[in-house]
Structures are given as structure tokens and as C-alpha cells.
N, C-alpha and C positions, 0 to 999 in steps of 0.2 A: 437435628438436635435430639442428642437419645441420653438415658442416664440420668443421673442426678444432677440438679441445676448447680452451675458453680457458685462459689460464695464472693459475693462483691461486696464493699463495705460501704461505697461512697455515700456518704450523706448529703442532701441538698436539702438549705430549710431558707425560707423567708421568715425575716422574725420581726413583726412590727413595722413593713416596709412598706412604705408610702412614694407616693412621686407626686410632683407638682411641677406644671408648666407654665411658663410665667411667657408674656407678650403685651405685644404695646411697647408704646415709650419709656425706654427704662425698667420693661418688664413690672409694670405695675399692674399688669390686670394676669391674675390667678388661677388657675383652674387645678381642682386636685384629682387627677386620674388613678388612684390609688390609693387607701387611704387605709393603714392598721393594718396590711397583711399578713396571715401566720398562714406557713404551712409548709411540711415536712414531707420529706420522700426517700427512699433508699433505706439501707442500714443493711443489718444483718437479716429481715426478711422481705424480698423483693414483694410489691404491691401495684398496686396501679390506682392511683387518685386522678378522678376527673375534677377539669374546673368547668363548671356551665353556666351561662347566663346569656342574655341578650345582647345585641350587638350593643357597644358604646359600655360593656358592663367594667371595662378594665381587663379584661383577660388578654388581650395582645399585650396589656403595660407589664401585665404577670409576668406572662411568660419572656419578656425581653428581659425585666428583671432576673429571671433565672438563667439565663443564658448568659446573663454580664453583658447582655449587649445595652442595659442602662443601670445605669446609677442609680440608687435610691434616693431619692431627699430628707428622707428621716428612715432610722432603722437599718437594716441591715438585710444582704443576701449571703449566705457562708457554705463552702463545700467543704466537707473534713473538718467541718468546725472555725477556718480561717476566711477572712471576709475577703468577698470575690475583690475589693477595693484596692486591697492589702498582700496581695498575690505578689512573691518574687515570679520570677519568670518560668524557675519548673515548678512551680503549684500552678501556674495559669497555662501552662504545655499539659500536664496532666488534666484539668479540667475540660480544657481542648479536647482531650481524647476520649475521656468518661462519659462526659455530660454532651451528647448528641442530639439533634434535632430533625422533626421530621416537618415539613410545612402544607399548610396548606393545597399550592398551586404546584404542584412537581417541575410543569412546564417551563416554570420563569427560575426556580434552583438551573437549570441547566443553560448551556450554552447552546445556542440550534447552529453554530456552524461546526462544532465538534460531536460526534460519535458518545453516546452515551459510556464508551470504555474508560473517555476520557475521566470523568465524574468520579469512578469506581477506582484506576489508577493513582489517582492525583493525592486520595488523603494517605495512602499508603507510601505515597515517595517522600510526601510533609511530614508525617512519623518514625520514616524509617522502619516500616514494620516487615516488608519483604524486603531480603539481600538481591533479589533477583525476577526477572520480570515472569520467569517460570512459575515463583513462588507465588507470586503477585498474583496471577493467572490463576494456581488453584487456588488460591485464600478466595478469588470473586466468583471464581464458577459454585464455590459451597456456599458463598454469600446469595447468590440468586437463588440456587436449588433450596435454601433455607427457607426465602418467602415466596417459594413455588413458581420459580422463573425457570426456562430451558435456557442452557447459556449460547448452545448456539445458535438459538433465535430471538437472542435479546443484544448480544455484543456484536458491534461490527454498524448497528443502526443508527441514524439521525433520531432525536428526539421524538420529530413530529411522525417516523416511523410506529411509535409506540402509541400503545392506547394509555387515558389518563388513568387508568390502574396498573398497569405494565410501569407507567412513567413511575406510580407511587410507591409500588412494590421496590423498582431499583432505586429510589430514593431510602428505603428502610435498610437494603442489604448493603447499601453507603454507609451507615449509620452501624449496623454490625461489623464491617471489618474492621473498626478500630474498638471492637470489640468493650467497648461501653457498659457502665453500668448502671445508667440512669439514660432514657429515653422523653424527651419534648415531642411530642408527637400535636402540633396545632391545625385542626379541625384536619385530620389526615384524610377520611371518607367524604367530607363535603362534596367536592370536586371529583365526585367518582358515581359511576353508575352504581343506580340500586343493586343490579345482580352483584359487583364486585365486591360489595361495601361488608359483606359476612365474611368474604373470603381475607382484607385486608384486617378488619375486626379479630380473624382468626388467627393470625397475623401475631399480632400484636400481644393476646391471649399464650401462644405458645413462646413470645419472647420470653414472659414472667415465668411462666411455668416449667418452661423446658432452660432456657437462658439462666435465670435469675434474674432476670436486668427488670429494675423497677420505671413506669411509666407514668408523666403526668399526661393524661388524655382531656386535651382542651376542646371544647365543644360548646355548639347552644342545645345539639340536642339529648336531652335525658334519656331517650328511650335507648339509643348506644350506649351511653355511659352508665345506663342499667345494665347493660350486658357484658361489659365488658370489667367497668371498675369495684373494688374494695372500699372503698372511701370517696367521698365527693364536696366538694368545696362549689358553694354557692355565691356568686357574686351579684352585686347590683348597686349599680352606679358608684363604682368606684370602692365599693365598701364589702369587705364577706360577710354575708349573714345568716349562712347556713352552714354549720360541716358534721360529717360524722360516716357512719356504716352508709354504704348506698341503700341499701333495701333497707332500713331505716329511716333512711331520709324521703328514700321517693315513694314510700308505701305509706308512711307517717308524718309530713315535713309540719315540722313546729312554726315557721316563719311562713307570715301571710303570702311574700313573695313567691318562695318556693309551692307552697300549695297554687298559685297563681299557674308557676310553670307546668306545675302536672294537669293541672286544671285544663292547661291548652294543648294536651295530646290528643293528637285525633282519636277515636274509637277505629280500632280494625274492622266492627260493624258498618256497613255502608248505609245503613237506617238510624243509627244514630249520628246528631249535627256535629259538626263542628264546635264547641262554643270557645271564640276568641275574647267574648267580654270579659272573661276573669284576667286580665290581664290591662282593661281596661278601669282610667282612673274611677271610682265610685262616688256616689251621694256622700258616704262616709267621710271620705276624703279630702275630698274637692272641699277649697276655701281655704286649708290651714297652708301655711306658709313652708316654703320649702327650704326648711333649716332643720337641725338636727340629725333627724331617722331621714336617709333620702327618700324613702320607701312610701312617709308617712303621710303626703298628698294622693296616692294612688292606693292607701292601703282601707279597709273595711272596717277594723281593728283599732284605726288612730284615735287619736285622743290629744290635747291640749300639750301633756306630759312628751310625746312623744317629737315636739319641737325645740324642748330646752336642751338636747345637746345631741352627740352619735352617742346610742347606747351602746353600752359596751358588750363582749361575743364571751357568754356567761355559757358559763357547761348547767345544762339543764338535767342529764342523764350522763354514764359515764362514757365519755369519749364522743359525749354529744354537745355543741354546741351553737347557738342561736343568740344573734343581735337583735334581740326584740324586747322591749317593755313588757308586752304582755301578747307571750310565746302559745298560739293554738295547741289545745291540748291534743294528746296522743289521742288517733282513733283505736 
């Protein structure tokens, strides 16, 4: 990837989109996995927004939301402006091919009785992108040399042939031959060894920059999504309560929760502790009912006020915004 990044335009936003799962008899018992989501990706300048939060935070709901692999229950998901619900069939072919995914676990994307060629062939013969398998062939050999694979010691192998960074690399350069303008990349490093986890970060860094192709980089941990994103979307418990610039957020975070999460970064010092309490419910907290703010039984900060309803995700600064009553001031 050399030159000037090309211009892609697709837009992805979630606008106000919520999900709720209903069970039981009749679907009478409720649970809301999602709840008010805003958030925007793509355009005319490629970026990379991370979503982080804790397990159970709704960031799989997100991200399925964005994909179209679910429905909203209130609100909307739209690419191009037209609601993924409301797709004739070449608006949902095009999204197919734009709006790509990377996952998790690489291992379980693939089939272990076929040959990883298979993976890298198959979305090129469903697009029609190569006339010919010659073609096909060099479109994946530049697809691998792009996230730093050799191709003749990656094609030709069984899955469990590969290392889970080899596995995740050729999971990305699946993702580039249909050459894409928006990247779902969900907790992509997890499942990777420490040493690989700069080189796949690196990865992904020269998508945007050298590509153009914009990424939502889904995560629990902050200190990648310090590294790597432009903007960062904080979730917890179903609700976002934190967005804005990342070194903004994670250097200054206005929302008790998010101070909570930097709070539980380890120190690189081996002489300083651990401390996992900030994360832990408090004296403050502890007692008040958990209605409104979900935050506001484990928060420092709560207050009476902060159980009459979900506060609403108030821009406090420009391009900064926080779901809190009464938002930690700027250090």
C-alpha cells in the first residue's frame, strides 16, 4: 500500500439504536442490550473509532447491529444514508462488500477440513471480482504481502497449520480483497499472542492510513484502542456514556465509569499495585436502586437524582460527549 490513500465515501452510523430481548412466556420478561446508540464511521475522512467496555457492556449487540446481522428495536442502523432494514438487494450486495468484518477467534471463521485458499477464493467468486483464477491468485498473493504474509507459506495449508496471528492476519487480507471501505474489526488482538498483537495493531493503523478504509476497533482493552483509535465510544451496561477524541477521553474521562477503566490499567512499573477496586461497587453507591443511570449503584459520584431516569449523552465540550448528571471535571 504506497501513495495516496483512495477516497471511499461509505458512511455507517447507528442513530438512536437500541435492541431488546424478550423471553419467557410470550416474551414477557425484557432485557435491554442496547439502549440509545449514536455512532458514526466512514465518510470522506477515514478514522478509526474504538468501542470499549466490559464484558456484558453491549458491544457484540453493536457490533451485530452494524453488520445487519441484527435488527434494532427502536432507531435505526443506515449505510449511505438508507436503513440496512430497507435495502433492495443491490444496496445489501454493496454493503456485503464495503462493510467487512474481522473477528475475534480466526480459528472458528474457517473451515478446518478445507485449505485456508479456500476462505480467500470464495468471497471473490461471490462478487465476481476476478474473471479468472490467475487473477484471483494475484488479487490474494498482494492481499497477504499487504498484512505481512508470504504467500507461499501461507496458501496451500490447513487452518490448524497456522499460528493464531497467521490465522488473523489472513482473516484481514479476506477482508481487503473485496476491497472495503469500512472495517469491523471485533476484539481482533485478544486471541493473539503478546509479541504479535503490535504487528496486527500495525496492521490495521496502515489500513487507514495507507487504504483509507475507516475502522470500528471493538475492545475491553483501552490501552490498544489508545494506540491505535481517533475517537472512542464508551459503553456500559447496555448504554454509551462516554465519546469523544481518545486522548481526550482516556487522559481526561468525564464519566465516573470511564475513569474507573483507566483506573484498572496496570502500571508498566512492577512496584506499583494493581488497583482493581476502582471498578468495584463503592460506599457511595451501594444501596440506591438500580434504575435510571445503570452506572449509578457502583458509581462515587451518585446521587438520589441520578435514579429518576437514563440521563441523556450531553456534549459537554465540542465533540465531547458524556451520560452523567454530574460529569468529573477535566484534570
Amino acid at each position: 500500500m504506497t501513495g495516496a490513500a483512495p477516497r471511499r465515501t461509505g458512511r455507517l452510523e447507528a442513530i438512536d439504536a437500541g435492541v431488546v430481548f424478550r423471553s419467557g412466556f410470550g416474551g414477557r420478561t425484557a432485557k435491554a442490550a442496547l439502549k440509545d446508540a449514536t455512532l458514526s464511521i466512514g465518510g470522506d475522512r477515514p478514522t478509526i473509532v474504538a468501542v470499549v467496555g466490559e464484558s456484558g457492556s453491549g458491544k457484540t449487540t453493536l457490533t451485530r447491529l452494524l453488520l445487519g446481522f441484527q435488527a434494532p428495536t427502536t432507531g435505526k442502523v443506515a449505510y449511505r444514508g438508507v436503513d440496512l432494514t430497507r435495502m433492495d438487494g443491490a444496496g445489501r450486495r454493496a454493503f456485503r462488500r464495503e462493510v467487512q468484518a474481522v473477528f475475534q477467534d480466526p480459528f472458528e471463521v474457517f473451515n478446518p477440513f478445507y485449505r485456508v485458499d479456500h476462505a480467500l477464493f470464495t468471497p471473490l467468486k461471490s462478487f465476481r471480482i476476478a474473471d479468472d483464477r490467475a487473477t484471483a491468485l494475484a488479487l490474494i498473493e498482494r492481499a497477504l504481502e499487504t498484512v505481512g504474509l508470504r504467500p507461499g507459506e501461507t496458501l496451500g495449508r490447513y487452518p490448524h497449520q497456522l499460528s493464531g496471528g497467521q490465522r488473523q492476519r489472513v482473516m484481514i487480507a479476506r477482508a481487503l480483497l473485496l476491497d472495503p471501505h469500512i472495517i469491523l474489526a471485533d476484539e481482533p488482538v485478544s486471541m493473539v499472542d503478546a509479541s504479535l498483537r503490535s504487528t496486527i495493531l500495525q496492521t490495521l493503523l496502515r489500513l487507514k492510513d495507507e487504504a483509507g478504509i475507516s475502522l470500528v476497533y471493538v475492545t475491553h482493552d483501552l490501552t490498544t484502542a489508545y494506540q491505535v483509535a481517533d475517537s472512542v465510544v464508551v459503553l456500559y451496561a447496555g448504554s454509551v456514556v462516554e465519546t469523544g477524541d481518545v486522548e481526550a477521553v482516556i487522559r481526561r474521562p468525564r464519566h465516573p465509569y470511564t475513569r474507573a477503566l483507566v483506573d484498572a490499567i496496570p502500571s508498566p512499573d512492577p512496584d506499583v499495585p494493581w488497583d482493581l477496586s476502582a471498578t468495584e461497587p463503592t460506599e457511595a453507591g451501594t444501596g440506591l436502586p438500580a434504575t435510571g443511570c445503570p452506572f449509578a449503584p457502583r458509581c462515587p459520584r451518585a446521587a438520589v437524582a441520578c435514579t429518576a431516569g437514563l440521563p441523556p449523552l450531553a456534549e459537554i465540550d465540542p465533540g465531547r460527549r458524556v451520560r452523567c448528571l454530574f460529569p468529573m471535571e477535566a484534570a
